[in-house]
N, C-alpha and C positions, 0 to 999 in steps of 0.2 A: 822253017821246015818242021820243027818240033810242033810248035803251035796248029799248024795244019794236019801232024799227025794225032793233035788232039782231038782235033773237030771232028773228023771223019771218026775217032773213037766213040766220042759220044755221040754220033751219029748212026752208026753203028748198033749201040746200044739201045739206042731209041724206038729203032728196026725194031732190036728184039724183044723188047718192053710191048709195041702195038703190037706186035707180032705174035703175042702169046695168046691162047685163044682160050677159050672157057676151057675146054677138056683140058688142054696142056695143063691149065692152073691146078686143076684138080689132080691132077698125076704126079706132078708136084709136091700137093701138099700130104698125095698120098705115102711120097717116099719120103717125107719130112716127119710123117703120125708114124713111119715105121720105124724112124731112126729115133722115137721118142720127141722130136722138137713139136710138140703139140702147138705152142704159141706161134711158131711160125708156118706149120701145118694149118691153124685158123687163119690167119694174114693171106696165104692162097687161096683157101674156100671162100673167105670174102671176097676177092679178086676178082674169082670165075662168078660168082651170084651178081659182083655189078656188073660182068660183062652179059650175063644171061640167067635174071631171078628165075627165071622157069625149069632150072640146072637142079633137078631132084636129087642126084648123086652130091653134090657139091653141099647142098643144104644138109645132108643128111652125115656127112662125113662132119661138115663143121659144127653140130650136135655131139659127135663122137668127138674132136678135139676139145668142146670147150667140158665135157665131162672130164676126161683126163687129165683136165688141168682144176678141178675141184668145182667147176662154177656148175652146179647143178642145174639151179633156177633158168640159167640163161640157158644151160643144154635141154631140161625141161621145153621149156618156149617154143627153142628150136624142133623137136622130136611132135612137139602137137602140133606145129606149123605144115610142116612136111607132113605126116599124118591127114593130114583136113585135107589135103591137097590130092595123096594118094589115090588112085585108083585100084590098083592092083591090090588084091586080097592078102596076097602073101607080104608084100613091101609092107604095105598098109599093118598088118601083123609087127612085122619086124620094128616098125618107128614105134608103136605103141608099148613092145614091149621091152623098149630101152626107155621109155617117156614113163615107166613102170620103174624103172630102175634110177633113172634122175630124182623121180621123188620120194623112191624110199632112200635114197642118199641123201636128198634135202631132208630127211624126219616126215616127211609128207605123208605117212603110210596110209590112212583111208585114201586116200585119193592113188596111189601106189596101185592099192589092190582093184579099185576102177578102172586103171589101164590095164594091168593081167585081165582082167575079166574078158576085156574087148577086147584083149588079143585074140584070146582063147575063143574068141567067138569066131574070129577070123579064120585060125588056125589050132582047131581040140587037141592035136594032136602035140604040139609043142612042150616039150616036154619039161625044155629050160624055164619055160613060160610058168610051169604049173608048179614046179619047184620053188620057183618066186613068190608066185604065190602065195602056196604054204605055209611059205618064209615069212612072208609078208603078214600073213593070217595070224599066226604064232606070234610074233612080234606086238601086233595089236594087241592081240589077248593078253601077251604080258603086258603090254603098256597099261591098259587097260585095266588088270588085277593089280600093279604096283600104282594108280591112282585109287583106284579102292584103297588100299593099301594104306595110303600117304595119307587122304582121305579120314580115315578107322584112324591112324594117328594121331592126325588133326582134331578130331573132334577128340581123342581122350586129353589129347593136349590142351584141346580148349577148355573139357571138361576139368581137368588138375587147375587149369588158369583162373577158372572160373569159382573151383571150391577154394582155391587159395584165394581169389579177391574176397569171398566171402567171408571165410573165416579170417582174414584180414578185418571186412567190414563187421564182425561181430567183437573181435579185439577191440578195435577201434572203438565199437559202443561201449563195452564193458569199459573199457579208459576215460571214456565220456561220463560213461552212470557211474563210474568211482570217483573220476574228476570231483564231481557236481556233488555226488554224495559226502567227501571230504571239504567242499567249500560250505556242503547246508551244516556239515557235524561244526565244520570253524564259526559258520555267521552263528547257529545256535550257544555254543561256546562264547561268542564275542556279546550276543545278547545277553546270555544267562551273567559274563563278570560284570556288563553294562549295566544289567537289571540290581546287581547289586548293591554294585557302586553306587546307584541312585537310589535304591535304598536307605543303604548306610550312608550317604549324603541327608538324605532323608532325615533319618534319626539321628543323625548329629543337628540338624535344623532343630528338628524336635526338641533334640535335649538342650540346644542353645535357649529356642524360645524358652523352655519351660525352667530352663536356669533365670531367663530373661525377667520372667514371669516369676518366679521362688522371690528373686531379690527385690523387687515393686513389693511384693507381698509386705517383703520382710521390712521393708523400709516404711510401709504404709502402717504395718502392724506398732514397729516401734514410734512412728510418727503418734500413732491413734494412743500408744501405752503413753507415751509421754505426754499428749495431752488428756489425758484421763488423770496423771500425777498431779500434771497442773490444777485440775478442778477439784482435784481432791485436799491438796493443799489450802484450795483457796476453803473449801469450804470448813476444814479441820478452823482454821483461824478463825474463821465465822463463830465459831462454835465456842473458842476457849477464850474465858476471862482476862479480861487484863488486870494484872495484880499489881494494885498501888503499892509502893515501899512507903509505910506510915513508919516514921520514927516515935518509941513511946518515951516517955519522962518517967524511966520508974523514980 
């Protein structure tokens, strides 16, 4: 018994699942966007669009839910979808200038104030529309003076960046031309004690030789004195008598 009063429930319900027809869906999700449930307000409007894509109201509400819940881009999409589609001047108006509003919520703002315009072309007289606008206008402008702005900053920034690399790479040479200036004042340094050294290496050669040289002299000289003694000896004996020892008988 239970079991059979299951089936016939979901049976029941199934009814009223086919049973629900495009309009219903949207009345629906109308009183779901009023009670704030935006997500399950969209979940209907998709509902009634698969059961009939050509459901303008439905398309045009579920644009309105997926704004409410932050998705800009996607309510964007949806607001130019239904738009292209419009015929009516005044509808046609009114998607344009929520699809005005999706993209100045995305940051989108040129393109923002392209949909205001073609409202406005729609409908002059709109007053929300023109306000937007404005809004939208202003907004550029300042976007637009605080990229100047950033801009002008930018470039003094680059400008400080730039004369500090500089005057880094002038630091930098003066390190290099003093470097190089203190290794030419060491290598001249290291030359000038070099050049001395070899030098005074020099003249101690010098003074060796010439010592070397003093004592050959000196040796040669006494060599040459002493045989000039010799020959002079010899010739002294040449010269003196030899004295016989005669014994006399006085």
């Amino acid at each position: 018994m239970r079991q059979l009063f299951i089936a016939v429930l979901m049976m029941f319900c199934t009814c009223l699942l086919f049973g629900q027809t495009d309009r219903s869906l949207v009345r629906e999700g109308n009183s779901l966007y009023k009670q704030d449930k935006f997500a399950d307000a969209e979940t209907n409007y998709r509902k009634a669009l698969e059961k009939n894509k050509e459901m303008n109201q439905g398309a045009f509400n579920l644009g309105d839910a997926l704004y409410k819940q932050g998705r800009y881009d996607e309510a964007a999409e949806q607001y130019r979808n239904w738009a292209a589609k419009e015929t009516d001047p005044s509808a046609k108006a009114q998607a344009l200038h929520n699809l005005g509003n999706s993209l100045l919520k995305g940051k989108k703002i040129p393109e923002s104030i392209s949909a205001y315009k073609e409202a406005l072309k729609l409908h002059p007289d709109d007053l929300d529309t023109k306000y937007n606008l404005e809004y939208a206008q202003a907004l550029l402008q300042q976007q637009q003076q605080q990229q100047k702005q950033n801009q002008k900053n930018n470039d003094k920034k680059d400008n400080k960046d730039q004369q500090k690399q500089d005057q880094q790479k002038k630091d930098q040479q003066k390190q290099d031309q003093q470097k190089q200036d203190q290794q030419k004042q060491d290598q001249q340094k290291q030359d000038s004690q070099q050049k001395n050294q070899d030098q005074k290496q020099q003249q101690n050669q010098a003074q060796q030789r010439k010592q070397q040289i003093s004592k050959q002299d000196a040796e040669r000289i006494l060599e040459a004195l002493n045989n000039q003694e010799k020959d002079v000896q010899k010739k002294l004996k040449k010269k003196v008598p030899v004295r016989v020892h005669v014994d006399k008988d006085w």
